[in-house]
C-alpha positions, 0 to 999 in steps of 0.5 A: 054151504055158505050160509054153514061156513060163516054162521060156524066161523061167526061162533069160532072167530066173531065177526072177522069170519063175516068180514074176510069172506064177504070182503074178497067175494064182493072185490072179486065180484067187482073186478070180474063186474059181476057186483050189479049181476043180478044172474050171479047174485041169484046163483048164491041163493042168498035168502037159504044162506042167510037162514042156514048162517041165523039158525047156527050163529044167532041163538048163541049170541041171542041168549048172550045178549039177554042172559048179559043186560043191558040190552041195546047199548051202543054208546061208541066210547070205551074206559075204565070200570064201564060194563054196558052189557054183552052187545056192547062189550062183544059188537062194540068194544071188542070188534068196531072199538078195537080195530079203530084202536080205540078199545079199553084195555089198550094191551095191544099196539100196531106195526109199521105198514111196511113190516105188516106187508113185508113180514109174510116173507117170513111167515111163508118161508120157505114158499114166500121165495116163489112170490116173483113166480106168482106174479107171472100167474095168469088171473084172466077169469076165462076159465076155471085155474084163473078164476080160482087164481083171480079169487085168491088174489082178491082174497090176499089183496082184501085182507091186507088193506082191511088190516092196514087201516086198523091197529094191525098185529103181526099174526092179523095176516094169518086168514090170507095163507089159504090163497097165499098157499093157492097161489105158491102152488099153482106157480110151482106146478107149471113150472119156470125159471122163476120157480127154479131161481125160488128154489135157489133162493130157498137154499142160499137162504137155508144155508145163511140160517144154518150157518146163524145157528152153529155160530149160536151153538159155539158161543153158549157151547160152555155157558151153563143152563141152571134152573129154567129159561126165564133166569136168562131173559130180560124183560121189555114191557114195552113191547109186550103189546104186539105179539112178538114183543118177546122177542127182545127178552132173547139174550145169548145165554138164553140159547143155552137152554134152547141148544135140542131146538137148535140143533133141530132146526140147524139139521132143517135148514142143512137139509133145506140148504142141500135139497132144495139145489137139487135139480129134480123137482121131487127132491127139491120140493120133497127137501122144504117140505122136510124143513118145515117139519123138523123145524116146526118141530124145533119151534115145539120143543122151544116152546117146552123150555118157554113154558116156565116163562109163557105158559098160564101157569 
């Protein structure tokens, strides 16, 4: 299974899918001093995994290779008009040469340290609220919930300090949600006055959101919508180069032709507001799952009146 997950992630995601992976396990295996055990070691039959991981990821990238001379190029330097090849374009240029920053076109750019650790408050929203009780989280690997904790904190742990060396994007810390997500629900299934206070903040901060959105929906309530959206955007190139760049084309009027989504989302955010105060634990967890989906559902029909603007057409 090992050898198939990450032979099958290396042709879906290249090499990040080895890296994040192999990274946490070895941090994990360090912090429990099973990295110099030659017991663990043979218990990952690491020989089988291997084959399995050559037989499904190598022949795709062997024929690449010979089907794109030259062959062995590994000339670290990337610019205008060079072609050296598949090796170096995919190993070099698009892996090493990226995540040093060094990689020709230079189309994407950094954030700040802080906001690429600070944003998963945002990104996890609204379980991003019980982080304080994850830290209550007992990660002693004696039995099996603490180490499958313990895994997971390596996991996130891992993935932000490999990413905070490189020219990092927004959406970077995406592989780390799994054990984010293990960790978020281990804490909320046993329960506390940090899951409780959570939940508060889930709903003070629902409502805050709320209260955003109909103040939006007064202001462009008599502002008209012709055409499509991309006549009510500005435009900063500038910024272009991290993903969210586009944020900063959002103007008020622009709201006017995003005013379904928003009364989608103003509806999530009620609901989230009113459930998640609810004193039973069913309700209350029930009301920020329902959201999400009307939200996330928001955030697709926003995308429909985007696509005159974003889409490849």
């Amino acid at each position: 299974m090992l050898g198939a997950g990450l032979g099958l992630g290396v042709l879906l995601k290249g090499m990040i899918a080895l890296a994040v992976p192999l990274g946490a396990g070895l941090l994990y295996m360090l912090v429990t001093r099973q990295l110099f055990s030659r017991r663990a070691w043979k218990r990952l039959h690491l020989l089988w995994a291997l084959g399995v991981f050559l037989l499904i990821a190598a022949p795709w990238h062997i024929l690449a290779v010979l089907r794109n001379p030259p062959y062995f190029d590994f000339t670290m330097a990337s610019g205008p008009g060079q072609y050296r090849g598949f090796l170096w374009r995919y190993f070099i240029n698009e892996h090493l040469l990226r995540y040093l920053g060094a990689r020709f076109p230079r189309d994407y750019n950094t954030v700040p340290l802080a906001q690429f650790c600070l944003s998963q408050l945002l990104w996890m929203f609204p379980w991003s609220a019980f982080f304080p009780a994850v830290a209550w989280l007992s990660y002693k690997p004696a039995d099996r919930p603490g180490r499958i904790r313990l895994l997971a904190l390596c996991w996130v742990v891992f993935v932000l300090v490999f990413f905070s060396f490189s020219t990092s994007q927004e959406y970077y810390t995406m592989p780390c949600y799994p054990a984010f997500a293990l960790l978020i629900g281990s804490a909320v299934a046993e329960g506390g006055s940090w899951v409780r206070r959570g939940a508060r903040a889930v709903s003070i901060t629902a409502a805050a959101a709320f209260v955003a959105v109909i103040t939006i929906l007064f202001a462009v309530r008599d502002a008209a919508a012709p055409g499509d959206i991309s006549t009510a955007l500005t435009q900063n190139p500038d910024s272009y180069t991290l993903s969210l760049g586009h944020m900063q084309d959002l103007t008020l009027s622009s709201f006017a032709y995003l005013r379904e989504p928003l009364i989608l989302a103003g509806a999530a955010f009620l609901l989230g507001a009113i459930g998640s105060w609810q004193r039973r634990e069913r309700y209350r967890f029930g009301a920020m799952v329902l959201m999400m989906v009307l939200f996330f559902h928001a955030a697709r029909l926003a995308l429909v009146a985007f696509d005159p603007y974003f889409s490849s057409r």
